[in-house]
DRENKE-253643 format. One record per residue (C-alpha): residue in three letters; x, y, z. Coordinates in steps of 0.1 Angstrom, whole numbers, plus 5000, padded with zeros to 4 digits. Example, Ala and Ser with C-alpha at 12.3 -4.5 7.8 and 13.67 -1.06 7.14 Angstrom:
REM DRENKE-253643
ALA512349555078SER513749895071
END
This chain:
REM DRENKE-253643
UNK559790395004UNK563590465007UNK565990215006UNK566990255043UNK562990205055UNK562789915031UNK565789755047UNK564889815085UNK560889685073UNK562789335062UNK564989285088UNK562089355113UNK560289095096UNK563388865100UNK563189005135UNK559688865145UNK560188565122UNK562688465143UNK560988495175UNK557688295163UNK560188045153UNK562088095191UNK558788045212UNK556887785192UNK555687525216UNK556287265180UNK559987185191UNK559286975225UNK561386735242UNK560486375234UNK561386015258UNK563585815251UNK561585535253UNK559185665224UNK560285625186UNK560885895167UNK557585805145UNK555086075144UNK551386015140UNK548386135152UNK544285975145UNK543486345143UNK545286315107UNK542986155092UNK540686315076UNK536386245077UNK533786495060UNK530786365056UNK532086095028UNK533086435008UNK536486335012UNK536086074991UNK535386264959UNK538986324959UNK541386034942UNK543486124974UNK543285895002UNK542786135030UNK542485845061UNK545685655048UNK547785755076UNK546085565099UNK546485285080UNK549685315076UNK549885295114UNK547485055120UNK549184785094UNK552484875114UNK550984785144UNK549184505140UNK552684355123UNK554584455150UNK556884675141UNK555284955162UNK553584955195UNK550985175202UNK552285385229UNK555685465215UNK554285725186UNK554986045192UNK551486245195UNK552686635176UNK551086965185UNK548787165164UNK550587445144UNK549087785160UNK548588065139UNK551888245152UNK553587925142UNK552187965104UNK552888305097UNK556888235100UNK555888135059UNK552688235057UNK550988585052UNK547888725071UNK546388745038UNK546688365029UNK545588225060UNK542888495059UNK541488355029UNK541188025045UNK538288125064UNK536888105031UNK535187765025UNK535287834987UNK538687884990UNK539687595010UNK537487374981UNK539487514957UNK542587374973UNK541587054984UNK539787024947UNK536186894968UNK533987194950UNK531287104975UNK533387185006UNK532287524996UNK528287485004UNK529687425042UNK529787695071UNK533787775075UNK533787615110UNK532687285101UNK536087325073UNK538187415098UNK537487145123UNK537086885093UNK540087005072UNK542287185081UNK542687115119UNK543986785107UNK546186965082UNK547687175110UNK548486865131UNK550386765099UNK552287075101UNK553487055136UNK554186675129UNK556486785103UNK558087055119UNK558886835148UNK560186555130UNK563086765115UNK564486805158UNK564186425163UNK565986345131UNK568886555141UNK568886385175UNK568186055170UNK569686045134UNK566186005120UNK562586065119UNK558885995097UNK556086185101UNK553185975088UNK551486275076UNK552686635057UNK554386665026UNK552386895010UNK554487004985UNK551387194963UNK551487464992UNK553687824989UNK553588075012UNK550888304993UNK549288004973UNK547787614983UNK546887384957UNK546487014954UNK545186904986UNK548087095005UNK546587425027UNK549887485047UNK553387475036UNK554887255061UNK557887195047UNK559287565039UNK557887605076UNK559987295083UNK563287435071UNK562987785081UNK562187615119UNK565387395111UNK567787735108UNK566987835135UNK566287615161UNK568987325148UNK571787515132UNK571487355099UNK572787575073UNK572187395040UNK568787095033UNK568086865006UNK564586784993UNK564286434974UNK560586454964UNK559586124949UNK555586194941UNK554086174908UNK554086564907UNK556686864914UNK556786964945UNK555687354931UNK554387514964UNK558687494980UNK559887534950UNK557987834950UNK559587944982UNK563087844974UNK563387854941UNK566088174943UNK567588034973UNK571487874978UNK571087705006UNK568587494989UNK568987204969UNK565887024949UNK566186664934UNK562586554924UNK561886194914UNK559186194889UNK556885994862UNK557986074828UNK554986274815UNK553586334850UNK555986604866UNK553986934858UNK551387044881UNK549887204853UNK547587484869UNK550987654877UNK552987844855UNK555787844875UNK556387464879UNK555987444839UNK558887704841UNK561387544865UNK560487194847UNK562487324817UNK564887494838UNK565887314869UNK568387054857UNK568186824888UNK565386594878UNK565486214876UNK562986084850UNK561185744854UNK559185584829UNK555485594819UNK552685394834
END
């Protein structure tokens, strides 16, 4: 391919990212007299007990709400309810190829580390796993427009910081915080973002996405000992190499 077809292919890419990114129903306007705390019971996630094989807690965000709300400091009606992240919405990071291979239920149990997710028709996956995941996503996405107009924002759910564009890992199947910042460019004018990523683990799957980018800055928080995520070479790689991390002790 000459360099003049290679250059028109990548900026018609840029082209129709852009326009996903333009007609996405995940940007929506929100009332003023609802918080700018997003949540949905559809996060949680329920297989069977299955779930359960995993040390993650995958129904904690309900929790989360449910202790806020029974202290008070949340009512009910004042969460904001996200959309689901279409498939349109998904490939402004993703490739047809990864979520291709979702319809895979050995794949999916290789990300979410359950190996008998895999015995189960892809349907019941979808509706089980990663529907909730996708709720996550738009969650996430839309959090980044109320924190730029209200000055802030949570969503209960997302962070999966194990998921690339081309690669999930670690209980994350969508990369909702690359999609998060390329929706940000766009759709907010923000020109530079800062990730503080204060898990146990590196946050591989963005850094992944960003890793050769400047108008991306990193600072992990991380347990001494604990940073890799060691089924990735890269993460071993930018542990030694990214000079931005702040190291806490064992446990």
């Amino acid at each position: 391919m000459s360099s003049s077809s290679s250059s028109t292919a990548t900026a018609d890419a840029a082209t129709l990212c852009r326009n996903r990114i333009l007609s996405s129903k995940l940007y929506f306007d929100v009332p003023p007299s609802k918080i700018p705390v997003i949540y949905s019971s559809n996060y949680d996630i329920a297989f069977l007990g299955i779930e359960k094989l995993h040390p993650f807690d995958s129904s904690k965000w309900g929790r989360v709400c449910q202790f806020l709300i029974t202290d008070a400091v949340l009512e009910r009606n004042s969460i904001i309810e996200p959309q689901e992240a279409s498939k349109d919405d998904l490939l402004v990071v993703h490739s047809e190829s990864y979520l291709s291979s979702l319809k895979s239920s050995i794949n999916v149990a290789m990300i979410i580390e359950v190996p008998p997710v895999a015995v189960f028709p892809n349907c019941i996956v979808q509706k089980k796993l990663l529907y909730p995941f996708r709720k996550q996503v738009g969650g996430t996405i839309l959090a980044a427009k109320l924190a730029k107009e209200r000055g802030w924002a949570i969503n209960v759910g997302g962070g999966f910081h194990h998921c690339s564009s081309d690669k999930g890992g670690g209980f994350c199947a969508y990369a909702d915080i690359s999609l998060c910042i390329h929706y940000a460019f766009v759709r907010l004018g923000i020109s530079r973002v800062m990730i503080i990523d204060l898990d146990a683990h590196r946050g591989n799957g963005h850094e992944r996405d960003f890793s050769n980018d400047s108008m991306f800055t990193y600072y992990f928080c991380h347990l001494a000992g604990h940073s890799f995520y060691l089924t990735d070479s890269f993460s071993l790689f930018c542990s030694f190499a990214n000079k931005t991390s702040l190291y806490f002790g064992y446990v």
